[in-house]
Each structure stands twice: as structure tokens, then as C-alpha cells.
GUMI-308596 format. One line per 4 residues: number of its first residue (from 1); their letters; for each residue y, x, z of C-alpha. Coordinates in steps of 0.02 Angstrom, whole numbers. Each point is the difference from the previous one (the first is absolute). Example, Ala and Ser with C-alpha at 12.3 -4.5 7.8 and 13.67 -1.06 7.14 Angstrom:
% residues 2
1) as) -225/615/390; 172/69/-33
***
This chain:
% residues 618
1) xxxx) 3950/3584/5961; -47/148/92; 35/167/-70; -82/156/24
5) xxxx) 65/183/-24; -111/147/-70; 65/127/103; 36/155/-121
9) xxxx) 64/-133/-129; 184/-6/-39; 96/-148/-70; 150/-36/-114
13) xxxx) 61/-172/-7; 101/-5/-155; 35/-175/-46; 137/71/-110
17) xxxx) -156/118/-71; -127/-150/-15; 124/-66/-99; 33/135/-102
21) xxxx) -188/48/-61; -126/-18/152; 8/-196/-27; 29/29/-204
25) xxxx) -117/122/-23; -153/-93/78; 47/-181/1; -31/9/-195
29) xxxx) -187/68/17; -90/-173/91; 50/-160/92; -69/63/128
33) xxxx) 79/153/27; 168/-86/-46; -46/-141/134; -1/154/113
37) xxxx) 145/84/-26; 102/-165/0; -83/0/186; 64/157/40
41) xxxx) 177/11/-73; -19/-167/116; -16/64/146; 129/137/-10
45) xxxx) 134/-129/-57; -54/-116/125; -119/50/133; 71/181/22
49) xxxx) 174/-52/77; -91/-110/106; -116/129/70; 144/171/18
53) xxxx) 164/-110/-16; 121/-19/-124; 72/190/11; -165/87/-26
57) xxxx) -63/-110/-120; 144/29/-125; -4/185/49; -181/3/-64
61) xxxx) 10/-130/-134; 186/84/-78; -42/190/37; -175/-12/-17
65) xxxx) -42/125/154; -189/44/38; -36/-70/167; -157/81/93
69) xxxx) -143/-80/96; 112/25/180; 155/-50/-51; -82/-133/-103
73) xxxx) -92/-58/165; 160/7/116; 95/-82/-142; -112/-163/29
77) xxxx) -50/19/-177; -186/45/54; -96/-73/142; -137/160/36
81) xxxx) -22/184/-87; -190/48/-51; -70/150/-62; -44/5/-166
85) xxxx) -182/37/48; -1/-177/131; 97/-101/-123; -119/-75/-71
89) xxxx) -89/-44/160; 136/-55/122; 71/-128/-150; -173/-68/-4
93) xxxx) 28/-20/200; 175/-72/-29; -78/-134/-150; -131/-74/130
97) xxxx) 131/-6/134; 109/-77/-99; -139/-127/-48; -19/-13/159
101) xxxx) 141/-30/78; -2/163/98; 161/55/-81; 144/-75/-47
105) xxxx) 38/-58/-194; 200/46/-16; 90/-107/-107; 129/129/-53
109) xxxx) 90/-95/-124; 74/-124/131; 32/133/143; 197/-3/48
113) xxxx) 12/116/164; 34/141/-118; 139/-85/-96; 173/14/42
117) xxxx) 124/-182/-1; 35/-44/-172; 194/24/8; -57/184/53
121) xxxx) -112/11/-105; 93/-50/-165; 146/143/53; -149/136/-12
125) xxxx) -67/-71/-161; 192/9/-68; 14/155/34; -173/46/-70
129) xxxx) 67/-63/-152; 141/114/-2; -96/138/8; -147/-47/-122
133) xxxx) 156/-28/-131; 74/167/57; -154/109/-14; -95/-111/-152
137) xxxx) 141/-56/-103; -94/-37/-140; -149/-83/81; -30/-160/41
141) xxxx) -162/-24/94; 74/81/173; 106/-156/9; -137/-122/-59
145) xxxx) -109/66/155; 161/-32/99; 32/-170/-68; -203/-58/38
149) xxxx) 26/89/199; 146/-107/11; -73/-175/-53; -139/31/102
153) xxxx) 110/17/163; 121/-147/-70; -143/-133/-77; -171/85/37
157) xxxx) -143/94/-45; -76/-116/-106; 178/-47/-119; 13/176/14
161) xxxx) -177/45/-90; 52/-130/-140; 170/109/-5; -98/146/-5
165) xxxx) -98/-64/-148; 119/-45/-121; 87/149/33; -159/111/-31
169) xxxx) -35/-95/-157; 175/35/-61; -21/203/62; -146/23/-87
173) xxxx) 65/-25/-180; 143/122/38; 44/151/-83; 0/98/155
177) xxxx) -171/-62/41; -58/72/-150; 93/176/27; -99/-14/174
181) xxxx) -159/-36/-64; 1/136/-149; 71/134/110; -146/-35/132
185) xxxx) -137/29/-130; 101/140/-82; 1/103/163; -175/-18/19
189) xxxx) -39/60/-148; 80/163/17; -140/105/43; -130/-67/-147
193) xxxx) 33/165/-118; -105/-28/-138; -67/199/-58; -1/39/193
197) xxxx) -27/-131/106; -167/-72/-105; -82/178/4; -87/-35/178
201) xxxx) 67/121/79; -12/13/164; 175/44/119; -40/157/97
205) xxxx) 50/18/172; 164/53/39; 12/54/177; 133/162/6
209) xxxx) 169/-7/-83; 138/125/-5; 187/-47/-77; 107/160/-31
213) xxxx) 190/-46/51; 49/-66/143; 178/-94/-66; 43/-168/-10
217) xxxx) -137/-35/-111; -147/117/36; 48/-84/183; -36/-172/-40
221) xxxx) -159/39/-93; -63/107/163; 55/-170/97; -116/-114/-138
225) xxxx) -149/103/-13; 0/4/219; 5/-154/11; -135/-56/-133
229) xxxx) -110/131/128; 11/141/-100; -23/178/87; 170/81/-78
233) xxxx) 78/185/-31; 178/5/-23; 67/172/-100; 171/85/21
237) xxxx) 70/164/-65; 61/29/175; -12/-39/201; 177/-80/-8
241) xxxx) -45/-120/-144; -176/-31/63; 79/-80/156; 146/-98/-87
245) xxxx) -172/-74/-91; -106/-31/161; 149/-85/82; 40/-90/-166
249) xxxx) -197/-69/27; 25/-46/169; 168/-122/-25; -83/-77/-128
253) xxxx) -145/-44/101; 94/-34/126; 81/-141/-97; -142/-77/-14
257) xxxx) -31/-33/172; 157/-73/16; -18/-87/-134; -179/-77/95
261) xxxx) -104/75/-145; -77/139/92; -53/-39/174; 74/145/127
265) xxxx) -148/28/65; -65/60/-187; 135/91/-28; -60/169/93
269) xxxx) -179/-21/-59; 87/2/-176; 97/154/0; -157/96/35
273) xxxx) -52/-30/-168; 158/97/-54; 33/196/13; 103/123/-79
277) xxxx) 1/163/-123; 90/146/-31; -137/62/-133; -151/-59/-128
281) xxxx) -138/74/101; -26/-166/102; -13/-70/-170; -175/50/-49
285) xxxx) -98/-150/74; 130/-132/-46; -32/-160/-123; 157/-24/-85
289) xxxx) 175/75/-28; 144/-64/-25; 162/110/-45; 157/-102/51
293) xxxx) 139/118/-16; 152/6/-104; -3/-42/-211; -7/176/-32
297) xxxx) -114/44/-152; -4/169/62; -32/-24/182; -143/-133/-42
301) xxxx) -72/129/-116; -6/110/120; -90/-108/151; -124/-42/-128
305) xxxx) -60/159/-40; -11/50/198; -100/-171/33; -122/39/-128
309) xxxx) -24/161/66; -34/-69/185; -71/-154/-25; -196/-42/-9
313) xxxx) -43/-50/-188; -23/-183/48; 183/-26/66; 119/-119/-107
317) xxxx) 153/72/-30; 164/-125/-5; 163/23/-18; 127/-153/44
321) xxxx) 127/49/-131; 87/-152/-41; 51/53/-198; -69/183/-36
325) xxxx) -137/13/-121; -166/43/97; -61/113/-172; 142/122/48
329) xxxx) -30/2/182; -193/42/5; 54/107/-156; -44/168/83
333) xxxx) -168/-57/75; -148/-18/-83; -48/-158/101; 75/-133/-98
337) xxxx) -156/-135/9; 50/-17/175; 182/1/-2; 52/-180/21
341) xxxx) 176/-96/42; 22/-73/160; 186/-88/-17; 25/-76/157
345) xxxx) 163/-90/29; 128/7/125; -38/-38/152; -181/58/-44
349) xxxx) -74/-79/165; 114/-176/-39; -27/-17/-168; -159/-108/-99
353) xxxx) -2/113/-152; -77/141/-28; 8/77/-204; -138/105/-52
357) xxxx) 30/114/-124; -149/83/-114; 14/123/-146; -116/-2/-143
361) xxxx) -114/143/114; -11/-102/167; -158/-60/28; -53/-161/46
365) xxxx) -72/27/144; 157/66/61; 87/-167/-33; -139/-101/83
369) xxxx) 13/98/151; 164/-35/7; 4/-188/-39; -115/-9/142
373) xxxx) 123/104/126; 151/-118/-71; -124/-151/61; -31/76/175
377) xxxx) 211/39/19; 14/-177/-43; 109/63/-148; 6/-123/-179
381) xxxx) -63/148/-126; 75/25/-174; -64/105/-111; 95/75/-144
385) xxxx) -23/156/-132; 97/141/18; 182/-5/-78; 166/59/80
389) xxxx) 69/-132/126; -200/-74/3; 29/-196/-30; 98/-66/137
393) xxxx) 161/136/-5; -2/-6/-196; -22/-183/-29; 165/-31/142
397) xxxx) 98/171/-37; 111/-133/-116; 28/-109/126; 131/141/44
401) xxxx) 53/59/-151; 52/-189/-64; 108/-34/175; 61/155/-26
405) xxxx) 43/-15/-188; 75/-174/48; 121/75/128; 58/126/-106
409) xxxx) 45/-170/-113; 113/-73/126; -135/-122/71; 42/-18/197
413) xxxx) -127/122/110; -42/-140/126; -18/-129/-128; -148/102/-59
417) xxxx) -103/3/152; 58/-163/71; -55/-93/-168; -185/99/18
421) xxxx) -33/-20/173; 57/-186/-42; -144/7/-114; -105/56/112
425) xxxx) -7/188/-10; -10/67/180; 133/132/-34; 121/4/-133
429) xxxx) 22/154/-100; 133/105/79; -70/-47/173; -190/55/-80
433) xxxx) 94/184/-46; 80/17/178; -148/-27/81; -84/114/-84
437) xxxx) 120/135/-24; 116/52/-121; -105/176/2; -171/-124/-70
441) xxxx) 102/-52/-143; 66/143/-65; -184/76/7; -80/-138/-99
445) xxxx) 155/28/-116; -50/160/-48; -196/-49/-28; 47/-164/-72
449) xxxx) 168/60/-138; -147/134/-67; -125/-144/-74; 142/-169/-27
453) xxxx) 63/70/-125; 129/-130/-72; -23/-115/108; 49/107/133
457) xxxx) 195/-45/91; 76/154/89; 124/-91/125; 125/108/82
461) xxxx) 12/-116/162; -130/85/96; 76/191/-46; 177/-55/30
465) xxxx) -44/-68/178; -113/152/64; 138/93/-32; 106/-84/125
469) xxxx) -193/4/135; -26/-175/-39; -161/15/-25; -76/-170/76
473) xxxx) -88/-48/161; -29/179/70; 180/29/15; 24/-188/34
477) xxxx) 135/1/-170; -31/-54/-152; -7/-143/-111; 21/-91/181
481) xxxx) 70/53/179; -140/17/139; 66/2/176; -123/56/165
485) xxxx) -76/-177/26; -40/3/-194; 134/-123/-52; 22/-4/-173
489) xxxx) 188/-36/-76; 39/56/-182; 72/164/-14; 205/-26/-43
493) xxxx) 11/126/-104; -104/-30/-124; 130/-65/-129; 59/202/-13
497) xxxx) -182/63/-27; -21/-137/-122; 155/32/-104; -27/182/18
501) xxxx) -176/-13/-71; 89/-104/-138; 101/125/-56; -123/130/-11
505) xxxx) -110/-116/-120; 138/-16/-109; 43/-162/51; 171/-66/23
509) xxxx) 70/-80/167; 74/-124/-124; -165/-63/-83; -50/-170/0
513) xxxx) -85/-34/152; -182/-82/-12; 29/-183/74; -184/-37/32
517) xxxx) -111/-159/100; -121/50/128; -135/-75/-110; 54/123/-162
521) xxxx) 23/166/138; -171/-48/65; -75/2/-179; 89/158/-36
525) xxxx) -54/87/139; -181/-42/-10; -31/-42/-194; -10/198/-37
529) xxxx) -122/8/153; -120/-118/-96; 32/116/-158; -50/125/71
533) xxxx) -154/-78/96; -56/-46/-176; 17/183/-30; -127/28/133
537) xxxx) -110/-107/-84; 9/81/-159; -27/163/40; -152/-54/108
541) xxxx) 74/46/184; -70/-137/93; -155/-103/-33; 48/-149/13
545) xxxx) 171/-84/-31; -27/-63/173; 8/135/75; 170/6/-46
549) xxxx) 39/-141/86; -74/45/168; 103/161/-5; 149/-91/-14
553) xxxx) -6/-103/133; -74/120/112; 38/158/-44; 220/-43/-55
557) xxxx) 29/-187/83; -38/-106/-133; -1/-184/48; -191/-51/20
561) xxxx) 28/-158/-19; 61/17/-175; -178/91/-40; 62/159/-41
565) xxxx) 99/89/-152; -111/-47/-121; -65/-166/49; 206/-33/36
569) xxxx) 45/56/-192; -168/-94/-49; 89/-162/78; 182/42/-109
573) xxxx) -98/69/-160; 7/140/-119; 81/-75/-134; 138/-35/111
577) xxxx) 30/177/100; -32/89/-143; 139/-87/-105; 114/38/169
581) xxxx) -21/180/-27; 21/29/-163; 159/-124/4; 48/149/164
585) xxxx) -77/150/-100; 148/-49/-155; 131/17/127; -48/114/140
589) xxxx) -100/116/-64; -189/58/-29; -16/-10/196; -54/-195/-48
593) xxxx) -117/46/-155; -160/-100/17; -131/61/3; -145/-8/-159
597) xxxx) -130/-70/122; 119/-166/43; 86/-1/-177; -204/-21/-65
601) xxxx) -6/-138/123; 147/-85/-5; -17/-4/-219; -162/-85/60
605) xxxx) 30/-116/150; -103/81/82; -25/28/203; 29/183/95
609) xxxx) -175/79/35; -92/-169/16; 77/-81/140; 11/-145/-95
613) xxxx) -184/-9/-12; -27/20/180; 150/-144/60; -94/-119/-148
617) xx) -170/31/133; 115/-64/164
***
């Protein structure tokens, strides 16, 4: 078959992702279209290797990279490029030729001058199966797209397609299947708001934007909005800080184009987009704000009332606190119906999800324009009402607080995060609060102790070891050592800080230690996070339960292929975690309460937020 490439197009051959909910998703809708996609999940198990060799193909199939028309074309993978205009004209050409005889027909599926010997090539498929069981533990469809590849080379295409058959057949009634193919329609439905979204509102155009703070975060949201082709203002209080930002702008671009996602020769052409500001006068044509500085009530109160006396009346106003209540930071302005949430997360121009925060006075328009600017940065948008932490910090500010809790009740440090990275999580708690600073926690500490009330655990852990500077990743000590080349060992003190910590909650070195399984420290870690997801729920955060599970797995490192948090405790039931923490809540404390929301559901066997309703629909 001859294959031709639009040229602007861009292709990702996931095999492991047509697996995972392209193939589930569609195969279900027709014969047809499931006839199709067979075809296709075909040729990348089969044809691909054939065409790029046995390397690429499993780095595409495995990693699911996005190959472009060039490299697709010097790959072998393509046989010509078109324009998208002449595409339609020049396969016309190519069908008659073909007809014809003029050109070739290539019989892919038995080329071999690609392939490398079998005894050759078995050594690279072992060794792609140690590293599909490293990286996807839990997964089993990486090694089934091995395990077709390999009879293929061994017995042939065609006893390879009846492999690949049975083992689709079996696939498709898995529970990781059905994670896939919820979470794919759950993303997409993200951005249907109903109250906003169903007004007909049109986005305006947003052409100008200026972020005020130039840090580590104001930084990274300079670097997102640049490259999306936003024209961009960065703010600083001073000439010294204004460069620190600029340069800050610059590496991360410049990662990028080492990275080979921003061609060199774009990368000048880009920067001119960006320009600094010691002052709010260059602020008076601008689109949108966006205050990234430090979680200061005060200082944020402060900015806002400057902005709203620069600014042109249109102009969104954002702020990208991660936890502070937007009612108190537009509190000295009298502009509240277009002070909105922008909660970007760290790295801002790396990461899918983008929260959007609106108060009872934003108006919709406001959102619309910026579920239409989330669209264009290629961001997943989420938006939420306004409460301290938002959705995504509040619903996983336990995640902390349980590891921490358990610690403090002799359960082993490392055990913790081994068990929920075995699980799936991509960090484990104590490497989540290094990374993002012992400094973070402590802040959302002080917003989060004020409205927990009982359920609120003060651990001393996190006091006890910034008073010795371990403070996590920026001074490369604290749960875990970090040496130059970012090695991570565990820190070898930690046994002290933990005892001291002890002792300072009033509990003795001599206590009975907590002997626990991974499977029981993964429950207790992440239980109170679906307690207090259903919390969310009740109080009407999000719209949709979800939603919740989107931000989980993009937003903290949530497995996807488990669905999410809610679809995940859908799968366990409430009955059963809500009887685990009230059995916890006896002996540990209120920290486990449940919450009335689940206790209503669990009384009546009943599913979190509907997500049984929408797994019965798969």
C-alpha cells in the first residue's frame, strides 16, 4: 500500500494507546469502524517494524512519540509529503497510477530489509520487556504488543494477526480498558460548563497578555503563553529581578529546542513576542493579567488594586494562586466580575492542566474567554468555584497529611512512597513535598488548618526538619538526598527527625509500631483523598465528579489507567472505604471521619458522583 503524508500533519503511533481507548473507544460504535482500527493497530504491530525497523517501531509503539511528515518520510514510513491543499489531487494521481501500473503497490507486511536477524532481534525485544515491566508495572498491554512483534518475526504476519486477535478480544473486556475509555470521554468533556458554556457566548480575542512576577512560576507561564503565540509583558518590582525573569524565560525555551520541540530557527522569532516592565503604564492596552507572585494575601491585594487602576475595562484579571481565596484578593477592587483564577501547575509550559477558578461575581464571558485560551495553549481546562486550595490542592492536601500521620505511627518512610508509586502514583508523598518545597506546605498549612477543622493533622515532621534547612529539593535535603546529577538516595537521617517529631506529638519511641501491607498504606494514604473529593462534590466545587478524576491524573499523578480517583473508588465501592475509615477514625483519630456525602452513599450502595452511570454506558 502506498502511503501518503499531509505535510503539516503530525502522527502518534501508540499501539499501547490504541489499546488503551483509541481502539476501545471507537471499535464499539460500527463494524466498520472496528474493521478499521483492527487494520490499523495492524499495521503498527506488524507493518511498522517492517517499514522503520525493530528499534523505532517499539520506540513509537512503547513511548508513543509524534513523528512528523519528514521524519515520517525518511523513516520509510511514508512514500511522498503533499500539501494539504494538493492532497486530494496528487492521491487521485497516485490511485490511477497505481491502477495503472505506473507505481508500485508495496506489500509492506512481507518486507524484511528493515528487520534485524531473529537471534538479534529477540535480545532487543527482551530487553523491551524489561523496560515496559519497569516503567508499566501494572500494565499488561505493552507486553502483549511485544509478544504479537515477536511472533510475527518468529512465525509470521499472518499467525501473528490471529495472535493479535485473541489478544485484543481478551484486552477489550479489561478493567484497564475501561479506565481508558472513561477517562478519554471524561477529558473531553471538561469544557461543556452547563450555566456558561450553553449561553452562546462568543470567546473574545485575546491578543496582549501581561504576567506580574517573574519567579519560578510567573517564568514558566511567560514561557507557555510565548509559545502558544501570545505577545507577552513580564512585570518585576525591580531591574535585577526583571532579568533573573527574562533569563528564567529564555532556559526554558531553550529546553525546548533541545528537547526538538521548538525548532532553533523559531526560537528568535519567539522571544520577540516577549518584553519586559518595570511599571503598569505599558499595561493599558493589554488583554489579560495574570499576578504570579508569592501567596501573600497582602501583596496580591495590593497588585490588584494597581491593575485595575491601569488596565482597560475589558482586561481579565487572574491570579495563579494555588490555595488563596480569590474573594479576599480582588477584595479592595471593585472589579470582581472579572477577577477569575488561573491555577496553572508546575511547570506551567509542561503541564496539561490548567484550573480555572470563578467566584460567584465572575462573569461568564470571562470563563469562556478563557476556556478558549486553555484550547489554543493546548492546556486540558478545569473549572472549579472558588474555595481555598480550589479543587485539585484541597482534594490531595491529605495525601500528605495521612503519610505524614502514618510516619509519625512508626510506619517505614520509604515504604510509603514505594507502596504508591507501586500503585501507580508518579511520586510518592514525601518525594511530592520535596519537590515542591517544604516552604509550599507550610503555606497551604496555614490556609488549609483555618477551614479542616477536626479533620485537620498538625505533623511536626516538616517543622522539626526546617529547622535543621532541610527543607526539600531547593536545598537538595529533605525527605531524600539530591546530589548534582539529580540522584536521588533517601536521606539517613531521617530516623532522628522522625523520632524527634514523635516526641513532640506526644508519642512515645516505645509505641507499637504500625506493621502495615503496601495494599493497606496505599488505602490509607489515598482513602481520605476520596473523602475529601466527595467533599468537593458536596459543597458543589466542581461540576462534574469527573472532573475530579481528570485533575488527579493530570494535575497530582494519578494513574490514568485506573480512571481516576473517583472512577478508582467507584471500582472498590463506598460501602467498603467508608467502613475503612470509620474502622481508622475509632483508632486514629477524626483525621479519618467520613465524610456525610459518602456515609449517604455508602448507607445506600450507591456510586460517587455518577461514575457508575457513565462506566454502565462503556
Amino acid at each position: 500500500m502506498a502511503l501518503l503524508w499531509v505535510g503539516d500533519w503530525r502522527l502518534r503511533w501508540p499501539v499501547m494507546h490504541a489499546y488503551q481507548h483509541l481502539l476501545h473507544n471507537w471499535a464499539c460504535l460500527s463494524f466498520g469502524m472496528e474493521f478499521f482500527l483492527d487494520l490499523v493497530v495492524r499495521a503498527r504491530t506488524q507493518r511498522l517494524p517492517r517499514l522503520v525497523g525493530l528499534h523505532k517501531a517499539l520506540e513509537m509503539i512503547l513511548m508513543s512519540k509524534f513523528v512528523n511528515g519528514d521524519t515520517a518520510k525518511s523513516l520509510g514510513l511514508v512514500d511522498a509529503i503533499s500539501s494539504a491543499d494538493e492532497l486530494i489531487t496528487t492521491a487521485c494521481h497516485w490511485a490511477k497510477d497505481i491502477l495503472n501500473y505506473g507505481r508500485p503497490w508495496a506489500a509492506s507486511l512481507y518486507k524484511t530489509d528493515r528487520l534485524e536477524p531473529l537471534a538479534e532481534a529477540r535480545m532487543i525485544l527482551k530487553h523491551a520487556r524489561m523496560e515496559a515491566k519497569k516503567q508499566s508495572p501494572n500494565l499488561k498491554h505493552p507486553l502483549v504488543c511485544i509478544d504479537v512483534i515477536e511472533e510475527g518475526l518468529v512465525h509470521g504476519p499472518r499467525a501473528a494477526l490471529w495472535k493479535e486477535s485473541e489478544a485484543l478480544a481478551e484486552l477489550r473486556q479489561s478493567d484497564t480498558c475501561r479506565s481508558l475509555v472513561y477517562f478519554f470521554f471524561a477529558q473531553n468533556r471538561t469544557s461543556k460548563i452547563p450555566g456558561i458554556t450553553d449561553l452562546g457566548l462568543i470567546p473574545r480575542k485575546v491578543k496582549t497578555v501581561a504576567v506580574v512576577g517573574g519567579g519560578i512560576m510567573g517564568s514558566s507561564i511567560v514561557t507557555a503563553f510565548i509559545l502558544s503565540n501570545y505577545s507577552v509583558t513580564l512585570k518585576e518590582v525591580n531591574e535585577k529581578a526583571l532579568l533573573a525573569g527574562i533569563e528564567r524565560v529564555k532556559v526554558n525555551l531553550q529546553d525546548h529546542v533541545n528537547k526538538g520541540k521548538l525548532a532553533k530557527a523559531k526560537l528568535d522569532k519567539i522571544l520577540c513576542l516577549f518584553k519586559g516592565a518595570l511599571h503598569y503604564e505599558g499595561f493599558r492596552e493589554v488583554d489579560m493579567v495574570i499576578e504570579a507572585v508569592s501567596e501573600n494575601t497582602y501583596l496580591k491585594q495590593k497588585i490588584f488594586a494597581e491593575l485595575e487602576r491601569y488596565c482597560p475595562p475589558h482586561c481579565i484579571l487572574a491570579s495563579s494562586s494555588s490555595m488563596i481565596n480569590l474573594n479576599l484578593i480582588g477584595e479592595r477592587t471593585k472589579s470582581q466580575n472579572r477577577i477569575v483564577g488561573t491555577h496553572f501547575f508546575s511547570q506551567a509550559h509542561l503541564m496539561p492542566l490548567l484550573e480555572i477558578v470563578r467566584t460567584e461575581k465572575t462573569s461568564p464571558q470571562v470563563i469562556v474567554d478563557l476556556l478558549a485560551i486553555g484550547k489554543k495553549m493546548r492546556k486540558i481546562p478545569l473549572v472549579v468555584r472558588n474555595y481555598t486550595g480550589f479543587a485539585i490542592n484541597r482534594m490531595f492536601f491529605p495525601y500528605s497529611q495521612a503519610a505524614m500521620r502514618l510516619v509519625e505511627h512508626g510506619v517505614d518512610l520509604y515504604q510509603i512512597d514505594q507502596a504508591v508509586t507501586g500503585f501507580g502514583m508518579t511520586m510518592g508523598p514525601f518525594r511530592m513535598i520535596d519537590f515542591v518545597g517544604f516552604g509550599v506546605v507550610t503555606a497551604m498549612k496555614a490556609q488549609f488548618s483555618k477551614n479542616s477543622g477536626e479533620k485537620y493533622y498538625e505533623s511536626k515532621l516538616i517543622s522539626v526538619m526546617q529547622e535543621d534547612n532541610r527543607t526539600g529539593g531547593t536545598t537538595q535535603k529533605g525527605f531524600y538526598m539530591y546530589d548534582s546529577e539529580s540522584k536521588v538516595t533517601p536521606n539517613p537521617d531521617i530516623k532522628k527527625y522522625v523520632n524527634k517529631a514523635r516526641s513532640i506529638s506526644g508519642i512515645s519511641v516505645d509505641y507499637e509500631l504500625m506493621k502495615l501491607s503496601d495494599e493497606e498504606i496505599v488505602e490509607m494514604i489515598l482513602f481520605p483523598v476520596v473523602n475529601e473529593a466527595c467533599c468537593l462534590l458536596e459543597d458543589r466545587i466542581v461540576v462534574k465528579a469527573s472532573d475530579l478524576d481528570i485533575a488527579s491524573v493530570k494535575g497530582m499523578g494519578f494513574p490514568e489507567y485506573r480512571g481516576g480517583i473517583i472512577f478508582w473508588a467507584d471500582t472498590l465501592g463506598s460501602t467498603y472505604i467508608c467502613s475503612k475509615l470509620e474502622k481508622w477514625s475509632k483508632t486514629y483519630g477524626a483525621f479519618f471521619n467520613p465524610c456525610r456525602y459518602l456515609v449517604e452513599r455508602a448507607s445506600k450502595r450507591m456510586s460517587l458522583g455518577g461514575v457508575g452511570q457513565a462506566r454502565s454506558q462503556l
